[in-house]
MIRO-571492 format. One record per residue: x, y, z of N, C-alpha, C in turn. Coordinates in steps of 0.2 Angstrom, whole numbers, plus 5000, padded with zeros to 4 digits. Atoms other than C-alpha are relative to their C-alpha. Layout:
<pts>
XYZXYZXYZ ...
</pts>
This chain:
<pts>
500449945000500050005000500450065000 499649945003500650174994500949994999 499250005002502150094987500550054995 499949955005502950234977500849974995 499450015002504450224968500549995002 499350014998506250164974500350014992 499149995001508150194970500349945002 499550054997509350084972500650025003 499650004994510450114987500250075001 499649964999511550234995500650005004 499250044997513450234998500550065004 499649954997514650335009500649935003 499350015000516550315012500250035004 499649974996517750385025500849964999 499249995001519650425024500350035006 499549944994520550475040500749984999 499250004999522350495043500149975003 499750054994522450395059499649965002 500650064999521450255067499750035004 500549974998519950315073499249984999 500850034999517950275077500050004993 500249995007517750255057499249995000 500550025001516250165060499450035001 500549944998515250295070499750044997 500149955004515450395058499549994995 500650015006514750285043499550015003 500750014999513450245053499550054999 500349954999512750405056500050054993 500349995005512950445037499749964998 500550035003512050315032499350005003 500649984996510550365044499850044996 500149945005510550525034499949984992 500150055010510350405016499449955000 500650075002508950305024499750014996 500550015003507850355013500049994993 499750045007508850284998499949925000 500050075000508650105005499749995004 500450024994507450025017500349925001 500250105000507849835015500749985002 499350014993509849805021500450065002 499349944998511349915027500749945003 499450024999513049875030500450035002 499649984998514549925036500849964999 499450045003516449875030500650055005 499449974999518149935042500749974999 499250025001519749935038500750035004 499649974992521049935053500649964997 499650025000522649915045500149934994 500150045003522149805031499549945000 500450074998521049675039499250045000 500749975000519149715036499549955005 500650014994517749695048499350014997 500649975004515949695042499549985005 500650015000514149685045499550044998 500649985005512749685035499349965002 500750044999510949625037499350044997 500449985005509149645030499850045007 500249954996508149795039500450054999 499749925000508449985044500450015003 499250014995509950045052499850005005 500150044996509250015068500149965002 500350074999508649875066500749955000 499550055002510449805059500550005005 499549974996511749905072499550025007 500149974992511549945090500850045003 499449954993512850015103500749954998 499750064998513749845104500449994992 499550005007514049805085500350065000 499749975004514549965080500950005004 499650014994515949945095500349944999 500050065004516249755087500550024995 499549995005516849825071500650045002 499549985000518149925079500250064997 499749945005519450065074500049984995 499750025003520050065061500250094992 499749945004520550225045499750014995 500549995006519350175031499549955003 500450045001517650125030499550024995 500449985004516250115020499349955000 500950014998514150075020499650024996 500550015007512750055009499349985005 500950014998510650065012500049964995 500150025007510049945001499350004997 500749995007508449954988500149964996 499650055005508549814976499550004995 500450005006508249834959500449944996 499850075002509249674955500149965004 499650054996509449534963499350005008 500350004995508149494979500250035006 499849974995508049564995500249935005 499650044996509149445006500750025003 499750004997510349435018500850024993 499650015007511749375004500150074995 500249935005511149544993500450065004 499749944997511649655007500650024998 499449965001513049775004500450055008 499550015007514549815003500249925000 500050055000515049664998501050005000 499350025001516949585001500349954997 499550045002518149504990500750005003 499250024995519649424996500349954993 499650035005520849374981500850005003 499249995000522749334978500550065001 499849925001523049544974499750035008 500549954994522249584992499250015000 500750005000520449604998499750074996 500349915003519249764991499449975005 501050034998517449774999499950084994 500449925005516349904986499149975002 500649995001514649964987499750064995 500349975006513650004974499250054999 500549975001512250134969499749994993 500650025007511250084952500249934997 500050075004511349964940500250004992 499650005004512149884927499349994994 500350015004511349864909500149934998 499850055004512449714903500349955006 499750054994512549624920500149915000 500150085004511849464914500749984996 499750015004512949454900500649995002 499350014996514649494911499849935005 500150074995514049344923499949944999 499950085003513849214910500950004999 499449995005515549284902500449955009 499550034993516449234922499649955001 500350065000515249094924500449944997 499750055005515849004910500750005004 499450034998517649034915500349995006 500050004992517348974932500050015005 500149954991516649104945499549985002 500850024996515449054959499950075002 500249964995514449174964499650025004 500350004994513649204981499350045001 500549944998512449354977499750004992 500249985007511149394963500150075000 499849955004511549574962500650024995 499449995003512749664949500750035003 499649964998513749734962500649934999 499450055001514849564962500349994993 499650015009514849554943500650074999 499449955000515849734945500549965004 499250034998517049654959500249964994 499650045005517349514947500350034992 499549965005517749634933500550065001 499749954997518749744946500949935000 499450084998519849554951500249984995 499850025007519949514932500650044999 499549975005520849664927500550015007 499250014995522149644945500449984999 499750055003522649504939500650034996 499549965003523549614927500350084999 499649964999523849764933500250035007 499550014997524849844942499750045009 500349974994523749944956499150015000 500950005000521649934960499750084996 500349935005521450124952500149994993 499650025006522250054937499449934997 500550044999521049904939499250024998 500750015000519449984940500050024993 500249975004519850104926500049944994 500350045006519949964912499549965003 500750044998518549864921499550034998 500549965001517650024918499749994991 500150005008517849984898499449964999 500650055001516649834902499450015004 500450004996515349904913499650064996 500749975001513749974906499450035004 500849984994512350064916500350075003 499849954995512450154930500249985007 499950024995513350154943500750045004 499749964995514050264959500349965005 499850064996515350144968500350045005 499350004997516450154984500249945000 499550045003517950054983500349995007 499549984996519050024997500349935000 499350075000520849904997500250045006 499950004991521749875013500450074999 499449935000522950075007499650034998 500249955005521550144997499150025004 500549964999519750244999499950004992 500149995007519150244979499250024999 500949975004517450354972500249984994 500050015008517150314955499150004999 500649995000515650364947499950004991 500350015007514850304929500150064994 499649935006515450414911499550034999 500549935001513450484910499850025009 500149974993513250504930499450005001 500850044999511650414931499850045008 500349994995511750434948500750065004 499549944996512550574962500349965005 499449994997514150564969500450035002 499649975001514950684980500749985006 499349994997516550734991499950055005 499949944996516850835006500649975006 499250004997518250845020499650005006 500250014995518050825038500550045005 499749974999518850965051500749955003 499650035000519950835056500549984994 499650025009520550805037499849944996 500350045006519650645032499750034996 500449965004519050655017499249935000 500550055001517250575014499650014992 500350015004516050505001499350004999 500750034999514350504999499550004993 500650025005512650474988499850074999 500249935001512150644994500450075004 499949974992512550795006499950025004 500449984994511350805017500449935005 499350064996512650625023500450045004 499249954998514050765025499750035006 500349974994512950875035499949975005 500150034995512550745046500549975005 499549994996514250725052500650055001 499549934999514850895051500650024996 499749995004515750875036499950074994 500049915005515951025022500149954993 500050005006515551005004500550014998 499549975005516750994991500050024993 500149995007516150964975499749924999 500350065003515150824965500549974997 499650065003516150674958499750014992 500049985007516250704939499749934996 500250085001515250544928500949994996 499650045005516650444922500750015004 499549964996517950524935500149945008 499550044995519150384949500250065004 499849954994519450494965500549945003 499750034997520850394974500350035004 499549964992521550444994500049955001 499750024996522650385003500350035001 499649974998524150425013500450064997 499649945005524950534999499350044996 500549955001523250634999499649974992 500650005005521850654984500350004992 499849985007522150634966499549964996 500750035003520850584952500549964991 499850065006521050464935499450024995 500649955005519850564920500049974994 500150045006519950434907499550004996 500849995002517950414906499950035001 500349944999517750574908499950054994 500149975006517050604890499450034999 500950005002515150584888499750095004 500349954997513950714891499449985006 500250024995513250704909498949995000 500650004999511450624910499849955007 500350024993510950624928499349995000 500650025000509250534932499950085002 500349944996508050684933499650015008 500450024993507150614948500249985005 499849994995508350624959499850065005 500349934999507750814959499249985002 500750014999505850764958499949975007 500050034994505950634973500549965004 499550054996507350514976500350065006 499449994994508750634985499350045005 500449934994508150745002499950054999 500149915003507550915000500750025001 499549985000509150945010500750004997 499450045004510250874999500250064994 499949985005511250994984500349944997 499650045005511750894970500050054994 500049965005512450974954499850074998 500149935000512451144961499450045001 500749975000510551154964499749955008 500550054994509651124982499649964996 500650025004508350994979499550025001 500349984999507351074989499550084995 500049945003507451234979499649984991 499950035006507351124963499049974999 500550035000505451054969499750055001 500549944998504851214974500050034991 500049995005505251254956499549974996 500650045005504151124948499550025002 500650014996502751174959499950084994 500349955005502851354951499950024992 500249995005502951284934499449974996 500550024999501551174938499450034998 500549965002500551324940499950044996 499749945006501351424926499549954993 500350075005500651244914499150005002 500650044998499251184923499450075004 500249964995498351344933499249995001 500650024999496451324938499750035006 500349954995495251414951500049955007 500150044995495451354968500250045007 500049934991495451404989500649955001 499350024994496751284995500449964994 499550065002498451184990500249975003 499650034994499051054999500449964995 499750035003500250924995500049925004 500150054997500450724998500849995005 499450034998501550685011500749944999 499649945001502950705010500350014993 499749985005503250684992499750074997 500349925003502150844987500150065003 500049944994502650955001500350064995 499349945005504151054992499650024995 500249995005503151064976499450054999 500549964996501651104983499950085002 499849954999502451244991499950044995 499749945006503051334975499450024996 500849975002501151304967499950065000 500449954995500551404981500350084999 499649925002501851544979500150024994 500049965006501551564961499450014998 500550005001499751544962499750065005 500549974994499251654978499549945003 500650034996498151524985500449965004 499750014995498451475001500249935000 499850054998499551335006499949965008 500350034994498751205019500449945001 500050064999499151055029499549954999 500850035002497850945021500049935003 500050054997498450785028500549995006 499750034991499150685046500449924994 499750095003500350535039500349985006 499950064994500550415052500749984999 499450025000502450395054500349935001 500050054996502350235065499849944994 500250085003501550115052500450034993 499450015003502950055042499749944995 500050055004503049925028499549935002 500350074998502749785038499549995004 500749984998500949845045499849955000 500650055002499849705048499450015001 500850005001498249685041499749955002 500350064997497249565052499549964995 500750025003495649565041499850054994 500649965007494749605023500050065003 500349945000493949755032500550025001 499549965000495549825039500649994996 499749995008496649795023499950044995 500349975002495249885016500050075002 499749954997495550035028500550035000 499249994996497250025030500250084994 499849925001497450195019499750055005 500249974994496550275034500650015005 499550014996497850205043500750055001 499149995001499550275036499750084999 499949925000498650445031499050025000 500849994999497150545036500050054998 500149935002496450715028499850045006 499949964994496350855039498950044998 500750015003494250885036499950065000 500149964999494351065043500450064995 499449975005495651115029499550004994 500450015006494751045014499249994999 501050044999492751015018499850064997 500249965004491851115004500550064996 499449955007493451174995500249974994 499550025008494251184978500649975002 499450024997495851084983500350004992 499450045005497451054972500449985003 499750064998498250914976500549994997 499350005006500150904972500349925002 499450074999501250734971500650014996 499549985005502750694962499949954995 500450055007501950554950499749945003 500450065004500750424945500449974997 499850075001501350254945499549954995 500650075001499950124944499450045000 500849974999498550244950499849995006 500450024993498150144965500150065007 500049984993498750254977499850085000 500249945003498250434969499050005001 500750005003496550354966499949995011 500550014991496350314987500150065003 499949925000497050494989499750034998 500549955004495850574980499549995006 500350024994494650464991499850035004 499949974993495150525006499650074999 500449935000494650715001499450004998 500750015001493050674994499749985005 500450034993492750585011499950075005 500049974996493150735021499750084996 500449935003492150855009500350034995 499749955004493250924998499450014993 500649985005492051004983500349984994 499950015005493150994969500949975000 499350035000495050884968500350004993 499750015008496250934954500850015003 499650044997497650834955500850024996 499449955002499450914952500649954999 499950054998500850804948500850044995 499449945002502750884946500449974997 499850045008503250754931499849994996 500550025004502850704917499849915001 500050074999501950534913500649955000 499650075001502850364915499949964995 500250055005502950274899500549974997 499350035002504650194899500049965005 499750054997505550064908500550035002 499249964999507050124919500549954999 499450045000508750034917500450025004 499449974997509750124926499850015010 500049984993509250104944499550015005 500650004996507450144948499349924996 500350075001505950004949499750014997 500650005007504950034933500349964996 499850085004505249864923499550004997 500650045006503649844914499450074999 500749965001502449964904499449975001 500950014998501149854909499950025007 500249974991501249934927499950064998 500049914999501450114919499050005001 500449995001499750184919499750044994 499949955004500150294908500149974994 499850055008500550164892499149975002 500650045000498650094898499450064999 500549935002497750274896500250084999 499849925001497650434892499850055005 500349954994497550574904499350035002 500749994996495950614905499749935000 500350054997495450424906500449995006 499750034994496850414920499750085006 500449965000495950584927499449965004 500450044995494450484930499849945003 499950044997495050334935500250035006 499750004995495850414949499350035004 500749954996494250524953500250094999 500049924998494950694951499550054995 500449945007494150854942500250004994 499849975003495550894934500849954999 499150044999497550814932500450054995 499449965002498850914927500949995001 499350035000500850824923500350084998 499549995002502450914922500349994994 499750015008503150954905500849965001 499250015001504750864898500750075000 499649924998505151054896500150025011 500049974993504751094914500549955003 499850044996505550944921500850014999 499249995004507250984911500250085005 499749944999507251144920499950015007 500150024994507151114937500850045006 499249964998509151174941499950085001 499849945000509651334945500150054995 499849965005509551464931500550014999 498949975000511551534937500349954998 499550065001512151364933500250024994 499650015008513351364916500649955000 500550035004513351234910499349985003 500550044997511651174913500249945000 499850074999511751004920499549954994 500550045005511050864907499849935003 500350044997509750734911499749974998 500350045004509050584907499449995004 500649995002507250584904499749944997 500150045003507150424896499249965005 500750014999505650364906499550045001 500849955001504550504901500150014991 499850005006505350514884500149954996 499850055002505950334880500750034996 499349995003507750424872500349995008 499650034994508850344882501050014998 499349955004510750414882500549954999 499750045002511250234880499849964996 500350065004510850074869499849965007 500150024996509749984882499949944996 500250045003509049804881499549994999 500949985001507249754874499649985008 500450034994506949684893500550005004 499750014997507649684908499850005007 500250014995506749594922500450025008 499749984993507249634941500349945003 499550044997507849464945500249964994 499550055008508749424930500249965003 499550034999509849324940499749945005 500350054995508449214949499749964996 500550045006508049104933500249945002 499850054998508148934938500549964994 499450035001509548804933499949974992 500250035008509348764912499650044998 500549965003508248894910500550044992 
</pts>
């Protein structure tokens, strides 16, 4: 129930100079990335070469306490992953970061997106006989990180020919028993930055609302296609892939990252209140109130109201407490259970023109109980706001849209998806609008991939590319 969209993961790294709580530290960035992963977490230290880990399926709570974190020890480098699984099942095994232990020394990495031609790397080592432990592609990367060790001469040397055989997208940390390594895919599918810590680590992360939450200082975004390596003899970078022209998902900005979070030079924050006022710039219509859906609509919501004049409400209570694993005892409370998780506020909306903002239409279903609810509490008329365009593609690159037959938007047209849901009116986000969501003062503007509202996609994908590619049973 209101299952919305996922990403797949969120990664953070730390680089100190002396041995010291590393762990604490990940921990408490990856608290700051939960909302990149709900399903494992992990944590990897490196104390002089010897790694310590633990990983498990739940929320960092649920994984870590007082005790483990105390368990894995000092140590000078570490690194930690949320996980979201857009390949490979949610299982223990799946967790991240994952560690390899070979001839050349061990590595653990963790990975943020997904590969396009992962399948095809994992028959190639199959055949020439790798067992491996885990259905995601973060393995098949180690395995083509270990391939090319074998031959050369140092892991940043390693990754960058590895990187000639990896497709997709994908935001990794790296760490060998000397090293801390960022590397971040040649279109930058996904964000990746950098910041320093006043003691002089330097850190990694997905976002930097991470930095923030350990009192680290921005530095700059990780380049797509650009190998960051620290160690001992400080920072230096490897810019080989660093050709293509930069297509960051757009919906980092729409919903993935936290308001808090700047990526590519633009709050996101700043970047949602944007769509809201081109929203109403597109879409404009007579109304008393605007609210928005918790809490993907708030930001958006916001900006509507400041372009529109009409007043901005709290129109709903979202019940924090019930979580995923909510049980529904019976028919009638299964059939309630949107009651449950979110209630309309009656005294906001009861005989008003309401605009209702989100940030997309999936399947419907959850839009259409959303409606619902203000028609329960009186609302007069429901015109439904929605700060993207339709979904009529399949993602490859790291979010869970796999099949047009889930879009709703490949099954109707806006005004029949309109009155499927129940509203007056619906009104999506142009591919214009959505393109323009940055910061005007930016030069260059940042470039974005659109491909699931557009179907241009900024690489050669394949015709299919189910979620558990790698769960086909034996001869299949």
């Amino acid at each position: 129930m209101f299952r919305k969209l996922n990403e797949e993961c969120g990664v953070f790294g730390v680089y100190a100079n002396t041995t010291t709580d590393v762990a604490s530290m990940t921990y408490v960035a990856l608290y700051a990335l939960q909302h990149r992963g709900q399903e494992s977490y992990g944590i990897v230290v490196n104390d002089k070469g010897v790694f310590t880990h633990r990983k498990d399926l739940g929320l960092v709570p649920d994984v870590f306490d007082k005790d483990h974190i105390e368990k894995l020890g000092q140590g000078n480098i570490s690194i930690g992953h949320v996980r979201y699984s857009t390949t490979g099942k949610p299982s223990r095994s799946n967790a991240q970061p994952i560690v390899v232990r070979h001839v050349k020394g061990p590595i653990s990495i963790a990975h943020n997106g997904n590969l396009i031609n992962a399948h095809e790397l994992r028959k190639h080592y199959e055949l020439r006989g790798a067992i491996f432990h885990t259905t995601n592609d973060t393995e098949v990367i180690a395995y083509a990180i270990t391939e090319q060790r074998l031959k050369r001469s140092s892991i940043e040397e390693s990754i960058e020919y590895a990187m000639y055989s990896l497709k997709g997208a994908y935001s990794l940390v790296i760490m060998s028993p000397q090293k801390l390594i960022a590397v971040r895919d040649p279109n930058g599918f996904r964000p990746l930055c950098m910041g320093h810590c006043k003691d002089g680590s330097i850190v990694f992360a997905s976002e930097s609302c991470a930095l923030d939450s350990i009192d680290a200082t921005f530095n700059r975004d990780i380049d797509p296609g650009e190998i960051v390596i620290v160690n001992k003899d400080g920072i230096r970078s490897i810019r080989t892939h660093c050709k293509k022209k930069k297509s960051l998902c757009v919906f980092e900005y729409v919903y993935f990252a936290r308001p808090d979070s700047i990526i590519e030079g633009t709050c996101v924050h700043d970047a949602r209140i944007r769509a809201g006022k081109l929203l109403w710039k597109e879409h404009p219509v007579d109304a008393d109130v605007v609210i928005g859906v918790p809490d993907s609509g708030l930001d958006a919501a916001l900006g509507l109201s400041q372009a529109s004049g009409i007043p901005y409400e709290v129109g709903f209570v979202k019940n924090r407490y019930v979580g995923r694993t909510f049980i529904q005892p019976s028919q009638k409370m299964r059939t309630n259970a949107v009651h449950i998780k979110l209630n309309a506020v009656k005294s906001v909306v009861a005989g008003k023109r309401v605009i209702l903002v989100d940030d997309s239409i999936v399947r419907g279903t959850t839009c259409q109980r959303i409606v619902s609810l203000l028609r329960e509490a009186g609302a007069k008329e429901v015109h439904m706001r929605i700060s993207c365009p339709p979904f009529i593609n399949p993602c490859y690159f790291g979010t869970n849209i796999d099949s047009k037959e889930k879009l709703i938007a490949c099954q109707m047209t806006i005004p029949e998806i309109c009155q499927h849901i129940g509203a007056d009116t619906l009104g999506y986000l142009s591919v214009n609008g959505v393109q323009s969501l940055t910061s005007e003062s930016l030069k260059p503007q940042p470039g974005f991939c659109t491909a699931c509202f557009t179907g241009e996609y900024p690489i050669s994908v394949p015709k299919e590319m189910p979620k558990d590619k790698f769960e086909s049973k034996i001869g299949e």
